[in-house]
N, C-alpha and C positions, 0 to 999 in steps of 0.2 A: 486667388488671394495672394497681394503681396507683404509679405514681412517685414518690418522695419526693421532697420538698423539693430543689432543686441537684440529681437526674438531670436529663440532656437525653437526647431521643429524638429520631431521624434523621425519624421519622413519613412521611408520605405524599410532603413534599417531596425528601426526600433519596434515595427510590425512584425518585419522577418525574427528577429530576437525574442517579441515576447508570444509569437507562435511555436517556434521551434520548444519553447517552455512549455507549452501549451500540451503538446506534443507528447514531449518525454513526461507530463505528467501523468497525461491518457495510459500510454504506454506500461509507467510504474504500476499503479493504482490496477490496470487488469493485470499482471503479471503477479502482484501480491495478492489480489483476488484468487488467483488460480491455486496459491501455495497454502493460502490458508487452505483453501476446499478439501486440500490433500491431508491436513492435523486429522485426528481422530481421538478423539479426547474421550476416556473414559467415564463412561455413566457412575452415579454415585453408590448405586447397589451391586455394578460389578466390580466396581475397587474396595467397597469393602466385602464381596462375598471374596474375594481374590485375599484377602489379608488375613480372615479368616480360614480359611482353607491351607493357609501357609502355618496358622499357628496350631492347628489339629495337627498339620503333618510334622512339625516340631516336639509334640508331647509324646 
């Protein structure tokens, strides 16, 4: 395929470019998969049996 005059073509660069994106997206998205897995978010009956227990031991 030849191009005329005034097209531009994205060519090999623009592949490399929006792979290497491609890339570091993969990358982010498991890395922040792994960090969530690590939270440990307290259940609703042990924060408040925990708050409770805080205020027995205060009276």
């Amino acid at each position: 395929m030849v191009l005329a005059a005034g097209e531009v073509s994205p060519g090999l660069l623009g592949f490399v470019v929006v792979a290497l994106i491609g890339l570091a997206l993969y990358i982010l998205i498991k890395s922040m998969n792994k960090q969530i897995s690590k939270i440990q978010v307290p259940r609703e009956g042990e924060a408040e049996g925990e708050t409770r227990d805080d205020e027995k031991a205060k009276k």
